[in-house]
C-alpha positions as CSV (number, residue, x, y, z in Angstrom):
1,X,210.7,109.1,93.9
2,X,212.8,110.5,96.8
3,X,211.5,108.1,99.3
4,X,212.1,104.7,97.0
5,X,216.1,106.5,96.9
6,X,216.2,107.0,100.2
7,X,214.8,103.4,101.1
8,X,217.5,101.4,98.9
9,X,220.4,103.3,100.5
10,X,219.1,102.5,104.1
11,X,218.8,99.2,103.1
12,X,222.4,98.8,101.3
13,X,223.8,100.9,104.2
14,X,222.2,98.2,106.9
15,X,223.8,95.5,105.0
16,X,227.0,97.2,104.8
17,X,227.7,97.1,101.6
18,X,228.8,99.6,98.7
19,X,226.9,101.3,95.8
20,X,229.9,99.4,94.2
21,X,229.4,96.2,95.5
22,X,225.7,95.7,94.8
23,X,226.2,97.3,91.5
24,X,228.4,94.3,90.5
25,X,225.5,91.8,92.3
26,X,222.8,93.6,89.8
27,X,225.2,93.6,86.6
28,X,225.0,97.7,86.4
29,X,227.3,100.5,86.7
30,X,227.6,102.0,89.8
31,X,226.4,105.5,88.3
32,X,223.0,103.5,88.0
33,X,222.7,102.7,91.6
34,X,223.7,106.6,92.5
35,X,220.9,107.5,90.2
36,X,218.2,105.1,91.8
37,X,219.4,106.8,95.1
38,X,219.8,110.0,94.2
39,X,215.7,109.9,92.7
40,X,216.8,110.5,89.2
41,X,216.0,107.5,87.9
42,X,214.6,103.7,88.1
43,X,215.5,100.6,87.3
44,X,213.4,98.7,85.4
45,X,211.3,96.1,87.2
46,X,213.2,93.0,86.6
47,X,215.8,94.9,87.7
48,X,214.0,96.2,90.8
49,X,212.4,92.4,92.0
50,X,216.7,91.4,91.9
51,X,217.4,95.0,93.9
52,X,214.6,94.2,96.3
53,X,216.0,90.2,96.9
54,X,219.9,91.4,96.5
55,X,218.8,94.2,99.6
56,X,217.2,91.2,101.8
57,X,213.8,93.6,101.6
58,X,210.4,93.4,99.1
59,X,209.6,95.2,96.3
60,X,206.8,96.7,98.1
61,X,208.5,97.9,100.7
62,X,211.1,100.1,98.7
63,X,208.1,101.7,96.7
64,X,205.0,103.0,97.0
65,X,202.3,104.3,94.7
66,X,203.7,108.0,94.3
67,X,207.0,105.7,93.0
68,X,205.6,103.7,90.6
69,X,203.3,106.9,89.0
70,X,206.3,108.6,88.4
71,X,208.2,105.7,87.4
72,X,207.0,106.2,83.4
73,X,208.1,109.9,83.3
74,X,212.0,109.9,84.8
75,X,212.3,106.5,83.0
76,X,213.5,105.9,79.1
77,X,210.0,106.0,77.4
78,X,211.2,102.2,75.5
79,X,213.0,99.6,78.1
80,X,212.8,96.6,77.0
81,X,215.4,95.4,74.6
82,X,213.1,94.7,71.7
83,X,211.2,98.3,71.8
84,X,214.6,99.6,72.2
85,X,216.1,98.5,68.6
86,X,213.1,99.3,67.0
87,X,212.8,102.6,68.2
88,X,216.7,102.8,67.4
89,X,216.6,101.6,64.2
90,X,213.5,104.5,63.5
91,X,215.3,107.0,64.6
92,X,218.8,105.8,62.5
93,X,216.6,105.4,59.4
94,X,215.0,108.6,60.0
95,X,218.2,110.4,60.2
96,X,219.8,108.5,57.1
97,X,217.3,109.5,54.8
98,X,217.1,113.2,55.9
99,X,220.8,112.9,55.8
100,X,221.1,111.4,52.1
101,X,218.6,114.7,51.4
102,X,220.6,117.0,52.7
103,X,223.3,115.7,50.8
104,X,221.8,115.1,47.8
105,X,220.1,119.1,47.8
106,X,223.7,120.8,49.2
107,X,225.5,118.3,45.8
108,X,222.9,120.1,43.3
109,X,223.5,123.5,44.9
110,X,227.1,123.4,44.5
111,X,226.5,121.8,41.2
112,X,223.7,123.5,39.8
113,X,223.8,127.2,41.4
114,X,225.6,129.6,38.3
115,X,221.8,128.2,36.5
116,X,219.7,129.2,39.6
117,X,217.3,132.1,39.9
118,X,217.9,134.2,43.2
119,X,214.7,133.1,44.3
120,X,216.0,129.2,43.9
121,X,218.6,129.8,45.4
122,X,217.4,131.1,48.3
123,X,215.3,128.7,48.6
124,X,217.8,125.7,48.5
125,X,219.6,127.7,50.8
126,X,216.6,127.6,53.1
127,X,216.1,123.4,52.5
128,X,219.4,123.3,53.4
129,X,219.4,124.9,56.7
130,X,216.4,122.9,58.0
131,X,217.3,119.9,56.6
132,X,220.6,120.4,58.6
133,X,218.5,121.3,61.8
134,X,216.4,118.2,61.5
135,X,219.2,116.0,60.8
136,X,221.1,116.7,63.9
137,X,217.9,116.6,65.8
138,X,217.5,112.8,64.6
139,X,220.9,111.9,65.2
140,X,220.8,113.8,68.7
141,X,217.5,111.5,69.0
142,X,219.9,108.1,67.3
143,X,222.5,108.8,70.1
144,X,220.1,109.7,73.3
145,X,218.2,106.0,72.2
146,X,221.5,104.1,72.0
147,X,222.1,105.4,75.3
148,X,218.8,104.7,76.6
149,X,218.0,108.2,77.5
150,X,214.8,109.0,75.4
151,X,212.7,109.8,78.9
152,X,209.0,111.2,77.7
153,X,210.5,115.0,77.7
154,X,213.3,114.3,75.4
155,X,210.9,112.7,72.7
156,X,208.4,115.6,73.2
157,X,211.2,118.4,72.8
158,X,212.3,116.1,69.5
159,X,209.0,115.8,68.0
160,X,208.4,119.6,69.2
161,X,211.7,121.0,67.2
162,X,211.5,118.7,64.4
163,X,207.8,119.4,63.2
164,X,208.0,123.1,64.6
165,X,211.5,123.7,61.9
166,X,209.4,121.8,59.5
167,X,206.4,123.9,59.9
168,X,208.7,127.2,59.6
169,X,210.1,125.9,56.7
170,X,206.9,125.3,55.0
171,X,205.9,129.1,55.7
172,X,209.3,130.4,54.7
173,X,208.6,128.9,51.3
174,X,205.2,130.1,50.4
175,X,206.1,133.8,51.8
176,X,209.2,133.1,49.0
177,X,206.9,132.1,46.6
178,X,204.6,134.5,47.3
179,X,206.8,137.4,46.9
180,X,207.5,135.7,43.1
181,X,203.6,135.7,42.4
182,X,204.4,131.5,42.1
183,X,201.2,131.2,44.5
184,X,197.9,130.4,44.1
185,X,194.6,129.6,45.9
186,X,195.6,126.2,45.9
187,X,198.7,126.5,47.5
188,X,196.9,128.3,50.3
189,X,194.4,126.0,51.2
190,X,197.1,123.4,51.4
191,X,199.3,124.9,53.3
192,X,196.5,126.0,55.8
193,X,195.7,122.6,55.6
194,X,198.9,121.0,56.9
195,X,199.6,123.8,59.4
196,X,196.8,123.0,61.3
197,X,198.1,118.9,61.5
198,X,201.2,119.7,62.6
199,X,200.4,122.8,64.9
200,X,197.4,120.0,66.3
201,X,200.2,117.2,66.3
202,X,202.6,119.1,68.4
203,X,200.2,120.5,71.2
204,X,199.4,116.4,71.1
205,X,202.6,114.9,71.4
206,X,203.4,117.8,74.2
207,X,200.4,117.1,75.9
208,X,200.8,113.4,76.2
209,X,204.4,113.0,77.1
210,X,204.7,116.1,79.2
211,X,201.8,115.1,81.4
212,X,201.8,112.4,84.4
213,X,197.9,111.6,83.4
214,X,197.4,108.7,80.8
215,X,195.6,111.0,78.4
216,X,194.2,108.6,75.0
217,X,196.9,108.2,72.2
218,X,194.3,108.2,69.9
219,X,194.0,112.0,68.7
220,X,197.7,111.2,67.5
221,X,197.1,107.8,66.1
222,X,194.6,110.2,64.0
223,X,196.5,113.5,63.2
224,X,199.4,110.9,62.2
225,X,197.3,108.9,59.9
226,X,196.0,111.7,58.3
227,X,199.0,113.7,57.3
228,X,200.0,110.2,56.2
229,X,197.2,109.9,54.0
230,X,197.8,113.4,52.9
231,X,201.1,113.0,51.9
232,X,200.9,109.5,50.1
233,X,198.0,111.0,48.0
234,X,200.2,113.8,47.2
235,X,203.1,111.9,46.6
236,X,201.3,109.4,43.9
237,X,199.8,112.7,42.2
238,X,203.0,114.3,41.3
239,X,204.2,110.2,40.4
240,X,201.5,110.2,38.1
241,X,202.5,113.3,36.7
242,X,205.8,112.8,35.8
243,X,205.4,109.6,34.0
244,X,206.2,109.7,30.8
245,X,208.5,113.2,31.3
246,X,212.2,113.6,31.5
247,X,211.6,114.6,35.4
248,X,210.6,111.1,36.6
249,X,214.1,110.1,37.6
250,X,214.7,112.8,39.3
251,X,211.6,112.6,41.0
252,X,211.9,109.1,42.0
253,X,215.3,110.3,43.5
254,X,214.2,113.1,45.6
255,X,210.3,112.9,46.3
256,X,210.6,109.0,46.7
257,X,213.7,110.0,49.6
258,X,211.4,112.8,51.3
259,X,208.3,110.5,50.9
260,X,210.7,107.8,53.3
261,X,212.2,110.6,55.6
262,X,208.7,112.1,56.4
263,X,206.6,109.3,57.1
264,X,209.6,107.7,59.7
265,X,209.3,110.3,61.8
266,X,205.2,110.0,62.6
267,X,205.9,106.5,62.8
268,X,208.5,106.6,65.4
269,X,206.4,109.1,67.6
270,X,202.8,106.5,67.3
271,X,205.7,103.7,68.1
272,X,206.8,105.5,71.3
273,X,203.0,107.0,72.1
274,X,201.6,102.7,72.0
275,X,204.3,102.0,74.4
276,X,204.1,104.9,76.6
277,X,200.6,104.5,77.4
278,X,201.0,101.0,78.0
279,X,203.4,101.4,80.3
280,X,201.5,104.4,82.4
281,X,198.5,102.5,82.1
282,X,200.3,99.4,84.2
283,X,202.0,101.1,86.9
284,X,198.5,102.5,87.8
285,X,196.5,99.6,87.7
């Protein structure tokens, strides 16, 4: 990475020109040419075939292979425009629906707390906070995209924070409920159940973005589709269920919003895993 930094500013310094000045030939900032030289970052290729004939040199000649492998780990993990407002648009939808729950659950807390049990309370208390956490993450996420700045270790410490809360949040509640006697042997099976998908999906995600090898997207394709599955066959229990009651508009309100919020964000990481593993898979071959 050093050498393909070191190799455009010889070249720009034998043409006597400034980081400025071939900045404006190339259409980018001049921070992005400090960053190409400095080794922090590359352009894209189109980008780097008008370096190589803006510099009088090849595109061979300013890289080599140890370049292009690292190229898809200091690099956004979506370039091209298309991937780019797609993955945008996930992680904006994402954050709007967690953001309409966390509204809507803080509204009936305010509203609704003089009728709440202390174990209720506490426990929208506790939605409340990692709704909140979540949230920020995806608009932290929203912001980095817009930016183009979602390298492979930003989405991995994403998906890391944003399952990991979720997964403390899920323990929280049955130790609550627990502690209430509002558990049972279902309930324990289920949680154990989803646990071990998203402790499995996190040492996945981690594993593939972190590392430089092109390890198989598959084993996420699959822990994704199952908790998925999982959650769509929940979801259409509890529909099912309150048919016919005086709790179906509510639940169409709040399951039907956290149905939406949680299958976006498995989604946006199978998006980003197919692209990733395209691209590592190209600057090796």
């Amino acid at each position: 990475m050093a050498e393909f930094g070191e190799n455009i500013r010889k070249a720009r310094e034998r043409m006597g020109i400034t980081q400025q000045t071939l900045a404006d030939k190339l259409y980018v900032t001049r921070q992005a040419v400090s960053r190409w030289e400095n080794g922090s970052r590359y352009p894209d290729l189109l980008t780097a075939k008008r370096l190589a004939a803006s510099l009088d040199t090849s595109l061979d000649k300013l890289l080599n292979n140890d370049d292009m492998h690292t190229y898809p780990e200091v690099n956004p993990v979506l370039e091209y425009p298309v991937h780019k407002r797609v993955q945008t648009a996930l992680f904006a939808a994402a954050f709007t629906t967690n953001l309409l729950q966390l509204l809507w659950q803080t509204g009936f807390m305010l509203i609704e707390h003089r009728f709440l049990t202390e174990w209720e309370t506490t426990t929208y208390y506790l939605t409340i906070a990692v709704l909140t956490v979540i949230t920020g993450t995806l608009l932290y996420g929203a912001i980095k995209s817009v930016r183009d700045t979602v390298t492979p270790r930003v989405a991995a410490l994403i998906a890391a924070m944003i399952v990991g809360v979720d997964m403390l949040n899920e323990l929280a509640l049955y130790f609550i409920n627990w502690q209430n006697h509002l558990n049972n042997e279902n309930t324990g099976i289920g949680l154990t159940i989803y646990l071990t998908m998203d402790i499995a999906f996190i040492i996945l995600v981690l594993i593939f973005f972190l590392s430089k090898k092109a390890h198989s997207p598959i084993p996420i394709y699959v822990i994704a589709g199952l908790e998925t599955v999982l959650f769509l066959s929940a979801y259409t229990w509890n529909l099912i269920g309150a048919v016919g009651t005086a709790q179906l508009t509510k639940f169409m309100m709040t399951s039907s919003l956290k149905m939406f919020a949680v299958l976006l964000i498995p989604t946006l990481f199978v998006y980003m895993t197919a692209v990733l593993y395209r691209k590592r898979r190209l600057t090796k071959q």
